[in-house]
N, C-alpha and C positions, 0 to 999 in steps of 0.2 A: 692409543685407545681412549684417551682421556678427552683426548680432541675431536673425535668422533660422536661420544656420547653428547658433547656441548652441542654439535651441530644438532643431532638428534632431537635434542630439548629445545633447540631453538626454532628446528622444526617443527616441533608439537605446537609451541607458544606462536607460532606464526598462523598455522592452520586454528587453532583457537580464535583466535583475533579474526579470522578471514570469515569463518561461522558466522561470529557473534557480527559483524559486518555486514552478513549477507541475511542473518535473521531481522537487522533492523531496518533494512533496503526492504525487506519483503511486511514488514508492517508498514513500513511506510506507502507503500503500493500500495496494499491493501486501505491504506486509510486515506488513500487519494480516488479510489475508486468508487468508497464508499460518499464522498466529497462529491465528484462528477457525476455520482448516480442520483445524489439527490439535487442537485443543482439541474441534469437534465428530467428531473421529475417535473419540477418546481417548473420551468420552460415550459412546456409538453405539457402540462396544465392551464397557463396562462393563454399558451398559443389558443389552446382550443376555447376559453372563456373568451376571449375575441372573439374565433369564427362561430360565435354562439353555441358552444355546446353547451356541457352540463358546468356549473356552476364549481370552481376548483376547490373548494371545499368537497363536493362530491368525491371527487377523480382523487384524490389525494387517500 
């Protein structure tokens, strides 16, 4: 019984860990995405003050 319970808890303590894992995988996504969004803003502004658009302070 005794050695059932261990597993038990060490299942909890595993799946814990796996969460707390996978919540900081998904910040980290999130804060790569927020990265590439403004890196292809930042692009996609310049491109176009080349081909003469509007001035990237505008578009921004």
């Amino acid at each position: 019984m005794i050695g059932i319970a261990l597993v038990l808890a060490d299942l909890a303590d595993i799946r814990a860990e796996m969460r707390q894992d996978l919540a900081a995988l998904g910040d980290e996504l999130a804060g790569l995405r927020r990265h590439m969004d403004d890196r292809f803003a930042a692009i996609q502004s310049m491109r176009l003050h080349k081909l003469g658009g509007l001035p990237p302070e505008v578009i921004n």
